[in-house]
VOKOLGU-703308 format. One record per residue (C-alpha): residue number from 1; residue in three letters; x, y, z. Coordinates in nm, 4 decimals. Example, Ala and Ser with C-alpha at 12.3 -4.5 7.8 and 13.67 -1.06 7.14 Angstrom:
2
{atom 1, "Ala", {1.2300, -0.4500, 0.7800}};
{atom 2, "Ser", {1.3670, -0.1060, 0.7140}};
END
This chain:
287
{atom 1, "Unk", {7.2078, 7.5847, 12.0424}};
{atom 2, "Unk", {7.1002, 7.9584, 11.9369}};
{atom 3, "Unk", {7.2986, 8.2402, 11.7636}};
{atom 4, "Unk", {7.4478, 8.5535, 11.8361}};
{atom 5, "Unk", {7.5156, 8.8568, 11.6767}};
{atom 6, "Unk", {7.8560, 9.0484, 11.6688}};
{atom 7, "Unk", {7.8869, 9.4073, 11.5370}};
{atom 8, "Unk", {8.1406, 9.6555, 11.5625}};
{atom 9, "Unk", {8.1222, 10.0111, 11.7510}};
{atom 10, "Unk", {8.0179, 10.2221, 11.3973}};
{atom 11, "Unk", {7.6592, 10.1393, 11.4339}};
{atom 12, "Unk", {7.6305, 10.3791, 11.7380}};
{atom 13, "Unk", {7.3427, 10.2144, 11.8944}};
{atom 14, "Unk", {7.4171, 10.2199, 12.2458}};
{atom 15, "Unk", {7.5056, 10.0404, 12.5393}};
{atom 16, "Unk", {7.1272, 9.9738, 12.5867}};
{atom 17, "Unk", {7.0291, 9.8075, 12.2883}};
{atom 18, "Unk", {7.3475, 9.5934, 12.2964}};
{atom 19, "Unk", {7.2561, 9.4321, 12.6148}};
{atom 20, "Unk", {6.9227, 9.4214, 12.5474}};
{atom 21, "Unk", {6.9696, 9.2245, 12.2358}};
{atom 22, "Unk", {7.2659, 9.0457, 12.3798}};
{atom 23, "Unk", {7.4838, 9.1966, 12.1097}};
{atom 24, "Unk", {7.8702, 9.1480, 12.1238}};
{atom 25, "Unk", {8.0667, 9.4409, 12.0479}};
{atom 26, "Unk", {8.3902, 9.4831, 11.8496}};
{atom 27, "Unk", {8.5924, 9.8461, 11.8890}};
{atom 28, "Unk", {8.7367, 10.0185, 11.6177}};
{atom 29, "Unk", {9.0174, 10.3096, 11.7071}};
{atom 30, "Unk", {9.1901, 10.6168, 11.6382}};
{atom 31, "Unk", {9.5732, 10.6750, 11.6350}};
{atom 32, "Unk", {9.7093, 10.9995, 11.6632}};
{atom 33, "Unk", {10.0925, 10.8254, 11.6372}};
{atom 34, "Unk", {10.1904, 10.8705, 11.9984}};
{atom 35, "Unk", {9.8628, 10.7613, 12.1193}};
{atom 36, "Unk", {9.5725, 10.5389, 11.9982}};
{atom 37, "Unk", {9.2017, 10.5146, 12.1406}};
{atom 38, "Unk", {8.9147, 10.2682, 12.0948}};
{atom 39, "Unk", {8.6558, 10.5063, 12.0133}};
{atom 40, "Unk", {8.4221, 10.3772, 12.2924}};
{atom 41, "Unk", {8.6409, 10.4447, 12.5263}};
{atom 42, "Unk", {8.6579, 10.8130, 12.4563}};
{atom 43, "Unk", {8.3709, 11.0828, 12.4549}};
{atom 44, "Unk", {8.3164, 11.3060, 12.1570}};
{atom 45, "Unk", {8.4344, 11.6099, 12.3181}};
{atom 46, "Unk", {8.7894, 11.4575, 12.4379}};
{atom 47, "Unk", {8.8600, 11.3294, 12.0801}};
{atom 48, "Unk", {8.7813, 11.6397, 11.8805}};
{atom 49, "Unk", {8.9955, 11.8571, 12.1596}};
{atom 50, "Unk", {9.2540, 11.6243, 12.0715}};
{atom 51, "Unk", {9.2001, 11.5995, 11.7012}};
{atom 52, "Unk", {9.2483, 12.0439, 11.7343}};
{atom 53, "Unk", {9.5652, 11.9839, 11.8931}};
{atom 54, "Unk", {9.7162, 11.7721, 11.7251}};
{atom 55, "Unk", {9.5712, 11.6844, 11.3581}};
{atom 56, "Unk", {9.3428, 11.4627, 11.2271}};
{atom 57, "Unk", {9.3991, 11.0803, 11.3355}};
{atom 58, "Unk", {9.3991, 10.7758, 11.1450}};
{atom 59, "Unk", {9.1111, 10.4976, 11.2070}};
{atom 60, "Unk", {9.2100, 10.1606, 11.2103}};
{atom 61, "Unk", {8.9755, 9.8762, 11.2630}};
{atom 62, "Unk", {8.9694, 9.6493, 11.5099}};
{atom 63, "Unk", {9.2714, 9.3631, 11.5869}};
{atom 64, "Unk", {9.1838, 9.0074, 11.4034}};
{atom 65, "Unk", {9.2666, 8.8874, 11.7242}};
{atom 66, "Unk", {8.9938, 9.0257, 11.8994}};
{atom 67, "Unk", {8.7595, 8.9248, 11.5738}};
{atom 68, "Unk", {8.8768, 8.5848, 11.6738}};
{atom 69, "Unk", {8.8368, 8.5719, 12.0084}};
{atom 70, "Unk", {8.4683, 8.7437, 11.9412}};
{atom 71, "Unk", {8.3362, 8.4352, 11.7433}};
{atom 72, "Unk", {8.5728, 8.1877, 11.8835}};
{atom 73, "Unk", {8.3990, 8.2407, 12.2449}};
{atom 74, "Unk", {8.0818, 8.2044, 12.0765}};
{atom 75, "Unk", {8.0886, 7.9016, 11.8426}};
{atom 76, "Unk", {8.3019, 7.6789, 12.0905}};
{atom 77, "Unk", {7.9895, 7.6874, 12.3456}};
{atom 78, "Unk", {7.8284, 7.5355, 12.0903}};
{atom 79, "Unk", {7.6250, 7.8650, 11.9712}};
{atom 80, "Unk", {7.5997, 8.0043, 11.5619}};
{atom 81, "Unk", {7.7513, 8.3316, 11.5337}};
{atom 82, "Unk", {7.6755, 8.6500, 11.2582}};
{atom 83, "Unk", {7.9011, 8.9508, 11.2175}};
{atom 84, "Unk", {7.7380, 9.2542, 11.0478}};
{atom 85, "Unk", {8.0176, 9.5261, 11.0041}};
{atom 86, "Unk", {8.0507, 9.8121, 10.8524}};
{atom 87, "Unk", {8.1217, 9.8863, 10.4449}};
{atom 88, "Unk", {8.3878, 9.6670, 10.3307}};
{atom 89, "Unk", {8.4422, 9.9830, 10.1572}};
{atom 90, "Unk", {8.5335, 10.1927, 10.4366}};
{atom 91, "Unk", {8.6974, 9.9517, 10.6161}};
{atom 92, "Unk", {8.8879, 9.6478, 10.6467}};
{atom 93, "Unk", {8.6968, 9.5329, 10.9330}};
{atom 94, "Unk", {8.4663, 9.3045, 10.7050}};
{atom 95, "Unk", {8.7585, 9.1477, 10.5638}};
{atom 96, "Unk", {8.9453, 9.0968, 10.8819}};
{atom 97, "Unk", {8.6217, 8.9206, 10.9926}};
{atom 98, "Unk", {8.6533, 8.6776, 10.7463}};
{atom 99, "Unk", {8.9587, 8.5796, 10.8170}};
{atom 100, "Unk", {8.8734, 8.5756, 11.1230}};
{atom 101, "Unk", {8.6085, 8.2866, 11.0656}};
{atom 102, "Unk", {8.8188, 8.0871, 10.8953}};
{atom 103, "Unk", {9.1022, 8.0866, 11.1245}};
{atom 104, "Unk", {8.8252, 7.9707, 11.3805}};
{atom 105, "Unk", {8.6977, 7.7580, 11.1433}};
{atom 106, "Unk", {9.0649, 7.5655, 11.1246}};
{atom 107, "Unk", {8.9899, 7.5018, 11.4902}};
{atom 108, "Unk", {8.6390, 7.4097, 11.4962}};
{atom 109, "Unk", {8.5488, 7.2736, 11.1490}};
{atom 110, "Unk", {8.1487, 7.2195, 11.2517}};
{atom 111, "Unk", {8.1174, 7.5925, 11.3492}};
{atom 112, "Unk", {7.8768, 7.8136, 11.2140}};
{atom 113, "Unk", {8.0066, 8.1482, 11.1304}};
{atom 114, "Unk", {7.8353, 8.3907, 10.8621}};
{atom 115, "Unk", {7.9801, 8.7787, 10.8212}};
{atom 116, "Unk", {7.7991, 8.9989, 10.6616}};
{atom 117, "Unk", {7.9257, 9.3442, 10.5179}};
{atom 118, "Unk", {7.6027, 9.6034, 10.6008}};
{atom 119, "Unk", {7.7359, 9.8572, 10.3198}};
{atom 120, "Unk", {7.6561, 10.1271, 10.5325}};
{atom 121, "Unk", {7.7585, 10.2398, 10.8864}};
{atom 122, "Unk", {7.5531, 10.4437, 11.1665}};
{atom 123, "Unk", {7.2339, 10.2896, 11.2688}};
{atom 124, "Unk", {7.1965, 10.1781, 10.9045}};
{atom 125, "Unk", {7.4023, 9.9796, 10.9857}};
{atom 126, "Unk", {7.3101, 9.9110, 11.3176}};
{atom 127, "Unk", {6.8987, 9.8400, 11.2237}};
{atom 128, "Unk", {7.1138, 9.5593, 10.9802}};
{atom 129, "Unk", {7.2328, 9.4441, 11.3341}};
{atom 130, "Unk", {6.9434, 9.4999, 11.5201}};
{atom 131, "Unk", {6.7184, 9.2964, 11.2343}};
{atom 132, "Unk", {7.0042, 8.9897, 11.2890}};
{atom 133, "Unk", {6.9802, 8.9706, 11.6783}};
{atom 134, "Unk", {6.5926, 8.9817, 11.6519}};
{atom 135, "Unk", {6.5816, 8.7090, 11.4606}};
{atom 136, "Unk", {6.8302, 8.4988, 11.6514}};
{atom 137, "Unk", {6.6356, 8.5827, 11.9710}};
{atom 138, "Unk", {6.3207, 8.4839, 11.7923}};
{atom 139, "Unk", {6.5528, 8.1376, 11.7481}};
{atom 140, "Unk", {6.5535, 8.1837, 11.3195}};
{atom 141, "Unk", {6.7745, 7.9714, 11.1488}};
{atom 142, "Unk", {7.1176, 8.0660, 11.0750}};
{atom 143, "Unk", {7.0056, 8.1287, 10.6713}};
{atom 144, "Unk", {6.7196, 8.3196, 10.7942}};
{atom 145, "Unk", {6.8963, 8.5497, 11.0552}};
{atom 146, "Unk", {7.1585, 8.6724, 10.7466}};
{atom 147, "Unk", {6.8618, 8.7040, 10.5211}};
{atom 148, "Unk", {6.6630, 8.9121, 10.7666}};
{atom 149, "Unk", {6.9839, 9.1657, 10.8331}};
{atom 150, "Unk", {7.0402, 9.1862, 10.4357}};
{atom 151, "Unk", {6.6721, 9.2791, 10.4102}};
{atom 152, "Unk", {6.6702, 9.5283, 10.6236}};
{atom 153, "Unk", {7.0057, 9.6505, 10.3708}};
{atom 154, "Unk", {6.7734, 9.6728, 10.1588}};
{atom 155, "Unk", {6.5086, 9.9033, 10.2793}};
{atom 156, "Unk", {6.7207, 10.1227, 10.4961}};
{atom 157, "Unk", {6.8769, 10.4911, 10.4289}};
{atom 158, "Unk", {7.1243, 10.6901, 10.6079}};
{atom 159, "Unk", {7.1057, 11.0545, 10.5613}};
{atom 160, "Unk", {7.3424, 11.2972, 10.6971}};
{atom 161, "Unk", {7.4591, 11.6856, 10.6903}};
{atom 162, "Unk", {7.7990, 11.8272, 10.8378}};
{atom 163, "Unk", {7.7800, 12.1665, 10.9907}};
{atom 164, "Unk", {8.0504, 12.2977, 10.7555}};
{atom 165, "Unk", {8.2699, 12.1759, 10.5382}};
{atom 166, "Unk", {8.6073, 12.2240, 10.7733}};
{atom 167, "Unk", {8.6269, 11.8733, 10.8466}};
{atom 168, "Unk", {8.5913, 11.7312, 10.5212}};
{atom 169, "Unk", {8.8561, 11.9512, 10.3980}};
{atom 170, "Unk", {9.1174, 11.8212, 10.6759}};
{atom 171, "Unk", {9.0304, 11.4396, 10.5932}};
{atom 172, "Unk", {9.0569, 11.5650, 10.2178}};
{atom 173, "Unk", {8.6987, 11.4577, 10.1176}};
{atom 174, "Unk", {8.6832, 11.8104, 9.9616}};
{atom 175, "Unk", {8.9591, 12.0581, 9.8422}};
{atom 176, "Unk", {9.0678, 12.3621, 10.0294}};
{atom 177, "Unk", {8.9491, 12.5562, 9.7701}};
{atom 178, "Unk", {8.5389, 12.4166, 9.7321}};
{atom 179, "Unk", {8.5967, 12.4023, 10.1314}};
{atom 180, "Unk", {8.6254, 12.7548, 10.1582}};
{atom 181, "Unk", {8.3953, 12.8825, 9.8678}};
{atom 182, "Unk", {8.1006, 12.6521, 10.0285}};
{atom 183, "Unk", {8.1330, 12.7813, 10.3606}};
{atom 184, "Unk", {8.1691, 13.1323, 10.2312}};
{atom 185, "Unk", {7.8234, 13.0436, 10.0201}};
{atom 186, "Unk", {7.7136, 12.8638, 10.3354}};
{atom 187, "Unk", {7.6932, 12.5496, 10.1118}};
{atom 188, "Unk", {7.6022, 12.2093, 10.2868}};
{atom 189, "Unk", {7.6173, 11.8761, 10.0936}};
{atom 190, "Unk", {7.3428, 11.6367, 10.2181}};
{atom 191, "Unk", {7.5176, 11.2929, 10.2280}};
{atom 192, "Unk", {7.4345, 10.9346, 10.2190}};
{atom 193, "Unk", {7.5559, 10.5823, 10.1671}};
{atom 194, "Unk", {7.5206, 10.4119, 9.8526}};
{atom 195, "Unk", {7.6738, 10.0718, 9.7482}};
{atom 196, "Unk", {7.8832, 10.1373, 10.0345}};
{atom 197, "Unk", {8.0412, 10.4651, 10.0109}};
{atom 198, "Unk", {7.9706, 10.8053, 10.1002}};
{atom 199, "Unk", {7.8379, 11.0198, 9.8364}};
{atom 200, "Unk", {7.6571, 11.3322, 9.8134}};
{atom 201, "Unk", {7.2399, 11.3476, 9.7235}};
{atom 202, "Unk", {7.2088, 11.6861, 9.7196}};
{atom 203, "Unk", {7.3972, 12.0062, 9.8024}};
{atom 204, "Unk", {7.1673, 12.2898, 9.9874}};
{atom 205, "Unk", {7.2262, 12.6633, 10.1118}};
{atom 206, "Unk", {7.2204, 12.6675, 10.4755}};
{atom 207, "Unk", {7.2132, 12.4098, 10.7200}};
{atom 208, "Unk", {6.8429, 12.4684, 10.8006}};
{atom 209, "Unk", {6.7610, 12.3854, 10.4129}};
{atom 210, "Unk", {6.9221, 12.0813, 10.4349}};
{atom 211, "Unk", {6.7516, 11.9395, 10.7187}};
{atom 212, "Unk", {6.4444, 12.0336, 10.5734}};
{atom 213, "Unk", {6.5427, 11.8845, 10.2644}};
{atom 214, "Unk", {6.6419, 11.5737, 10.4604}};
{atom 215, "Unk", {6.3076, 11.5450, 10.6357}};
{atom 216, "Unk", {6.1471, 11.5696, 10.2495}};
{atom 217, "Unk", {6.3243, 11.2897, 10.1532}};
{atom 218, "Unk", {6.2107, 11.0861, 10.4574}};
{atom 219, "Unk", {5.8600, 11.0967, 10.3398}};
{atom 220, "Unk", {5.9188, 11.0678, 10.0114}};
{atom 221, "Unk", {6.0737, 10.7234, 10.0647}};
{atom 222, "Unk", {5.7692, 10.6881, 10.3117}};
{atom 223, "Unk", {5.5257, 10.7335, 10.0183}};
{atom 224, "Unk", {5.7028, 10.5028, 9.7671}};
{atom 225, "Unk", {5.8159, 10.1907, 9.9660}};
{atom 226, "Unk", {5.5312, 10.1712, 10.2157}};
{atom 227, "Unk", {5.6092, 10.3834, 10.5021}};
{atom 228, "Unk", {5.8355, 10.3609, 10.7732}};
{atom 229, "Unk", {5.9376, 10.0970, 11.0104}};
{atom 230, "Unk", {6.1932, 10.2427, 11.2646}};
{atom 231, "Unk", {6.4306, 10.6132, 11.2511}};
{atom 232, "Unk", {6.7127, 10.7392, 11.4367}};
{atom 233, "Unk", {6.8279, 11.0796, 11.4721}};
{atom 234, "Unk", {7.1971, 11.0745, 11.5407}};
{atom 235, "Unk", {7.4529, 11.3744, 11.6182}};
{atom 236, "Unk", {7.7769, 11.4808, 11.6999}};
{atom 237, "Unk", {7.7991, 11.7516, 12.0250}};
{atom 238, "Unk", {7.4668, 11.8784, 11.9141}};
{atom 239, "Unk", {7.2156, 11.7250, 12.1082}};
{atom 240, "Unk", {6.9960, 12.0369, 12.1507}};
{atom 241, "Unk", {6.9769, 12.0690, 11.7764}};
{atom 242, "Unk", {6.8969, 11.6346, 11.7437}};
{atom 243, "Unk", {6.6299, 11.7051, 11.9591}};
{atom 244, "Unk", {6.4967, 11.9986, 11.7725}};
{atom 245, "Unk", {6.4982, 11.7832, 11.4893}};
{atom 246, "Unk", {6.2981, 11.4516, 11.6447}};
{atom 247, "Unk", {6.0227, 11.7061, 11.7566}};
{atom 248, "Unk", {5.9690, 11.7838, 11.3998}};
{atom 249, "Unk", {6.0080, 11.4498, 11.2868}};
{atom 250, "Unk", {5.6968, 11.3367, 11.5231}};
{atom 251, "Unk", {5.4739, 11.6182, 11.4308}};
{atom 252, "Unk", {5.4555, 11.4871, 11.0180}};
{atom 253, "Unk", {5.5573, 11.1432, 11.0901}};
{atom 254, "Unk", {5.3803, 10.8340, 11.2535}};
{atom 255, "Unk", {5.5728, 10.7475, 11.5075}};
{atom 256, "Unk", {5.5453, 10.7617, 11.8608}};
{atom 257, "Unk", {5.9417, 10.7877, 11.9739}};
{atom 258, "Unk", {6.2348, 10.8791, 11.8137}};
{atom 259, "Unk", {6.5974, 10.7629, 11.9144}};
{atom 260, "Unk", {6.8770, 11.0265, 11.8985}};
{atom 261, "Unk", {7.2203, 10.8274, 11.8905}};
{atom 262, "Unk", {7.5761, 10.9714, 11.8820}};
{atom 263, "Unk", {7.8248, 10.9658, 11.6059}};
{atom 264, "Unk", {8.1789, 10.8308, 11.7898}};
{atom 265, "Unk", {8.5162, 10.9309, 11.6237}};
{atom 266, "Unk", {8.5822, 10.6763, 11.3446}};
{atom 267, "Unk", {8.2845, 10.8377, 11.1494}};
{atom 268, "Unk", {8.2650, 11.1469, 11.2768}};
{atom 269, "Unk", {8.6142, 11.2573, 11.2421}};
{atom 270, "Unk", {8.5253, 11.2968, 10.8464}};
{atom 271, "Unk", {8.2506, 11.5404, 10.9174}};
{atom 272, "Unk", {8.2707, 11.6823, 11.2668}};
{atom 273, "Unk", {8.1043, 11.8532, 11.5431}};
{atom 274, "Unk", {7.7748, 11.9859, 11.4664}};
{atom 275, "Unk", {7.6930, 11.6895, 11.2225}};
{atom 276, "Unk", {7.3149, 11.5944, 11.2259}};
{atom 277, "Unk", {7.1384, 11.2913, 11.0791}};
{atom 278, "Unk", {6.9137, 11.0328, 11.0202}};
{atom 279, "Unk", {6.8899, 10.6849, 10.9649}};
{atom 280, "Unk", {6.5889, 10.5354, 10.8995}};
{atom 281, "Unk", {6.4407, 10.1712, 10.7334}};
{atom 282, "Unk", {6.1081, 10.1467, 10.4969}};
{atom 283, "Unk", {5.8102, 9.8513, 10.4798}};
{atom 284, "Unk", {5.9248, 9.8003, 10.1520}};
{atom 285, "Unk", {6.2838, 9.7414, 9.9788}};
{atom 286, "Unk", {6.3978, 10.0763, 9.8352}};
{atom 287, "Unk", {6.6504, 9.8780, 9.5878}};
END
């Protein structure tokens, strides 16, 4: 007996790290009312030609049924299984997932099922994920392995910067009004995830500001919780500039290599093309 680790498709981390860490994966989607796609079955540039035709979509998470069928097939071969989704606070995948367990549960009464809700999304919440599977392949207890990814909660950040403020005006994160002084001011908010929702840390002029601003805050949190364990640089249709951005990263920083992921739809449709962030995790717990 061992356990496994489901997540679902907003931590971005790849096809690569999923099979390498033997990862199951759980789509959310986007309807546009006449037609609905998992976002991992359709590329950034597809979805945002479609979201200029024909409006902005809604997300929806992904079927119970599939949640159910995701930790049925694990638990009835005898195997533990964790879910780590994204913020219950963005989503009703976390609470889908536990009903999910329990309706399994009504089946198989001796199965071990824990779901944990990563307050985040991105590769914040996909380290979370990352820290589970590592410790279930390292053959951790079931305790130990939700400990581990709640850790990692703990110490991680997730900072990110649209490329204007069009996109948060259409899913009416900010008024028409602010939408279209800031980008006349060339305003960019710096964003981030706290207690599981999407806030703002600090608003910058220029885009180039705020990644520099970004990158400050980085080693700040590197000097006050005892450097860095693991970062991601993640974009949307910008992978020039994500690249631009992990050079810089390695000249003042101590590591060696430097992911870049892609944003998919679900999260990216608040903040659109151009987006550029990072996600990163510290030695010690930031709160």
């Amino acid at each position: 007996m061992g356990t496994r680790v489901i997540a679902d498709s907003t931590s971005y981390m790849g096809k690569q790290l999923l099979e390498k860490y033997n990862i199951n994966q759980v789509s959310l989607s986007v309807d546009f009312g006449d037609e609905s796609y998992r976002e991992t079955e359709i590329s950034n540039e597809d979805f945002y030609n479609l979201m200029d035709k024909k409006g902005i979509p809604k997300s929806s998470q992904p079927p119970i049924g599939e949640l159910v069928k995701a930790f049925y097939d694990i638990v009835s071969s005898g195997d533990s299984a964790v879910g780590v989704f994204l913020s219950s606070d963005m989503s009703g995948t976390y609470q889908s997932a536990l009903m999910a367990k329990n309706m399994v549960l009504e089946k198989l009464p001796d199965a071990e099922i824990e779901v944990v809700d990563s307050k985040s999304n991105c590769m914040q919440l996909g380290f979370a994920v990352l820290a589970a599977a590592k410790a279930a392949i390292e053959g951790l207890s079931l305790d130990k392995i939700v400990e581990k990814a709640k850790d990692n909660i703990d110490r991680s950040r997730f900072l990110f910067i649209p490329d204007n403020l069009v996109y948060l005006e259409k899913g009416g994160r900010i008024g028409r009004a602010g939408a279209m002084l800031g980008n006349l001011l060339k305003i960019i908010p710096i964003l981030t995830v706290e207690d599981g929702i999407t806030s703002i840390y600090k608003k910058v002029r220029t885009k180039q500001k705020a990644v520099t601003q970004m990158i400050e805050k980085i080693l700040e949190d590197a000097k006050d919780f005892g450097g860095l364990e693991e970062l991601v640089v993640h974009h949307i249709n910008c992978i020039d500039e994500a690249k631009l951005v992990a050079e810089k990263l390695k000249e003042i920083l101590p590591i060696k290599t430097i992911a870049i992921h892609d944003i998919g739809p679900v999260i990216g449709l608040h903040v659109g093309p151009g987006a550029i962030g990072i996600a990163y995790y510290t030695k010690e717990k930031m709160r």
